[in-house]
C-alpha positions in Angstrom: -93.3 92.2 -48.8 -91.9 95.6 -48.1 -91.3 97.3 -51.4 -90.0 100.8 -51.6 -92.8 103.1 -53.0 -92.4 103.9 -56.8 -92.4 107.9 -55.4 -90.1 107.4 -52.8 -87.6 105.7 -55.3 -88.1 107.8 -57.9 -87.0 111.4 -55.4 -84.1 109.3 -54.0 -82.9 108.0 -57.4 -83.2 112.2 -58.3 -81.3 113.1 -55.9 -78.9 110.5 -54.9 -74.9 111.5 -56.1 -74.1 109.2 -58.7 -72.3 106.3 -57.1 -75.8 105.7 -54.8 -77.8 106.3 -57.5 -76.2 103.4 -59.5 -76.8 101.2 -56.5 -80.6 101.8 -56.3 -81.0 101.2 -59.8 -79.5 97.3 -58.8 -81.5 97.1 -55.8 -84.7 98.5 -57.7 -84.3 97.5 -60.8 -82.0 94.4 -61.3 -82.8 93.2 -57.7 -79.3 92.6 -55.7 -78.9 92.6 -52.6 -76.3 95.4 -50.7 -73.6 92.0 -50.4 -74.3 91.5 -54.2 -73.6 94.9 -54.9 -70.9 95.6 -52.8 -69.0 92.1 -54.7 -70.2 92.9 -58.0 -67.0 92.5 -60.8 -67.2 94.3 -63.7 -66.4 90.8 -65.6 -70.0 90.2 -64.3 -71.7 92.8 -66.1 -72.3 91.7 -69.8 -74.1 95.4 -70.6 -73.3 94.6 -74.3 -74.0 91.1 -74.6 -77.3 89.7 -76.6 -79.5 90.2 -74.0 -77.5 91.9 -71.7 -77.5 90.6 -68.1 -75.7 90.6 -65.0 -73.9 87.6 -63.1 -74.2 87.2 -59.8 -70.9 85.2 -58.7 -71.6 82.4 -56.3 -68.9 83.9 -53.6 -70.7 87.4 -53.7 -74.1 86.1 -52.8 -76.5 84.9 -49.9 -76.6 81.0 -50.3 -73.4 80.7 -52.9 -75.9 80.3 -55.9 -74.5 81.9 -58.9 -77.6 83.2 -60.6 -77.7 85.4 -64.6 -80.1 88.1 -64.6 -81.3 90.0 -67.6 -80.7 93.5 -67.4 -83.5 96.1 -68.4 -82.8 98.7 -70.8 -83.1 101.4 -68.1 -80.7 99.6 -65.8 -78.4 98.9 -68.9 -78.2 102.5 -70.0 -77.2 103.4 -66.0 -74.7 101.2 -66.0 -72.9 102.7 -68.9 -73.5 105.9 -68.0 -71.6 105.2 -64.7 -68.3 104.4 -66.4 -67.7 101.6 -63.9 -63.6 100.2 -63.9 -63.0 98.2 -66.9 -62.6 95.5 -64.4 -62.3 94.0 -60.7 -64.8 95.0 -58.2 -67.4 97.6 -60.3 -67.1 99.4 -56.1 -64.2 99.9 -54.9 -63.5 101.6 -51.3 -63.1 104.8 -51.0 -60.3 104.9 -48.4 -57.5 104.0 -50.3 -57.4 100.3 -49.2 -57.5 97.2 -51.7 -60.7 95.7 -52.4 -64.5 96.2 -53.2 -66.8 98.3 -50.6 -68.4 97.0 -47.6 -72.1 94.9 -48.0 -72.9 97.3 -44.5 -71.6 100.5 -46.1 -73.7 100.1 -49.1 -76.4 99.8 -46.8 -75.5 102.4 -44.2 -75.0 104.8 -47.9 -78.5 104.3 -49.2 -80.2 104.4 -46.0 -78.5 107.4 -45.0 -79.4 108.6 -48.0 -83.4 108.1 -48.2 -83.6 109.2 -44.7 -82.2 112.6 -45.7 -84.6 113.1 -47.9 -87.7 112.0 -45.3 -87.8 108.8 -46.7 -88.5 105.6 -44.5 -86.9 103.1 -46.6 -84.2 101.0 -46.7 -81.7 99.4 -49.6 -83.7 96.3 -49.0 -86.7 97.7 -49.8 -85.3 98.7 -53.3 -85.1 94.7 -53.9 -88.6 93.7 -52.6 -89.7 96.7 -55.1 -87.9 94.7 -57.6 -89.3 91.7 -56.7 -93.1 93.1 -56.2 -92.7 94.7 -59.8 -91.5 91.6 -61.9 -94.1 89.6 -60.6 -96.6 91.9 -61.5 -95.3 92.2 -64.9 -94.9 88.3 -66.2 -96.7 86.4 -62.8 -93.7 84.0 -63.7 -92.6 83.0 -59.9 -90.1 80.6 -61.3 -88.4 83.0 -63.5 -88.6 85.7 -60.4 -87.1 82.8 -58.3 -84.1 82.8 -60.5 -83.4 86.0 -60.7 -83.6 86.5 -57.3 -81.1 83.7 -56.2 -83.7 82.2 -54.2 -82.9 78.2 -53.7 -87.0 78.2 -52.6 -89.7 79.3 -53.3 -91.6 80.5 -50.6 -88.4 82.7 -50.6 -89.6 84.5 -53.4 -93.1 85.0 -52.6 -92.4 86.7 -49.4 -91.1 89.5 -52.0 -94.5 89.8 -54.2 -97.3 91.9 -52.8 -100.6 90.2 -53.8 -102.0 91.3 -57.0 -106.1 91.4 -56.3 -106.9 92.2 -60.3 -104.6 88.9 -61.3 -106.3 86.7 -58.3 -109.9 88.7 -60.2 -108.6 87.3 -63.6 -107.4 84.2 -62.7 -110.5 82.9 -61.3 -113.1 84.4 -63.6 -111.0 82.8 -66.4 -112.3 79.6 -65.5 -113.9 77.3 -68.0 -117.5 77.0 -66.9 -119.5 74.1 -67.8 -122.3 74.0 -70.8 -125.7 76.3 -69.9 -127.5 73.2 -69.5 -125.4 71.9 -66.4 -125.2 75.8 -64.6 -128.4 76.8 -62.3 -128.8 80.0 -63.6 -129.3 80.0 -67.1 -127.9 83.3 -69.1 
């Protein structure tokens, strides 16, 4: 795992202009990768629905598996504040030709962008932060699977830095048996 450091995201999401910042907020925070950002529709983004989440189309993603992903209230609130097309691609060039922006030049954008600012970061980073941060939150790996798009597992975990206080937890929450089968008596 190579998540992007809450310090370094939080100085590049201050200073980014506002169509990078948008696009940290879905690597960091919704977890896309730069192709799923760069194909994202504006059909796809249900900010208003009951939860609100985001569709990642099967044609705009690593693997063609559509995946739904629930949309935070932060990333929800950027969105909106964005005033994205009403519809077609949410990222449309900039050079005047039909069509949504390049997977590389959302990449080439962000990275140019944190390495203005010192940082040694990429956009992917932003999604292994994503993915390092829901797991730490919920320890759900199959719900982190599935917003990830991840057809396996191991997939997944290679996004999760290991949690030392859950691994502490999750072992001293073991039953134990009665005092009269332990050694040590308490």
């Amino acid at each position: 795992p190579r998540p992007m450091s809450e310090e370094d995201l939080m100085r590049a999401l201050e200073l980014a202009p506002a169509r990078i910042r948008l696009w940290l907020v879905l690597a960091g925070w919704v977890g896309l990768r730069c192709k799923e950002i760069a194909l994202l529709r504006r059909e796809c983004i249900l900010d208003t629905a009951t939860p609100p989440v985001l569709i990642v189309a099967a044609n705009a993603t690593k693997g063609s598996r559509e995946h739904v992903i629930p949309l935070c209230d932060f990333a929800v609130a950027e969105i909106q504040a964005a005033h994205l097309p009403l519809s077609g691609y949410a990222f449309r060039r900039m050079d005047g030709q039909p069509g949504p922006v390049q997977p590389l030049l959302v990449s080439k954008l962000i990275n140019r962008h944190l390495h203005s600012l010192g940082i040694a970061a990429t956009a992917h980073m932003g999604r292994h932060r994503y993915g390092t941060k829901a797991w730490q939150a919920e320890k759900d790996i199959l719900a982190l699977q599935q917003t990830m798009g991840h057809a396996h597992i191991s997939s997944t975990t290679g996004y999760t830095v290991f949690d030392n206080a859950s691994a502490i937890a999750m072992v001293q929450g073991l039953p134990v048996p009665p005092p009269r089968l332990r050694l040590v008596t308490e």
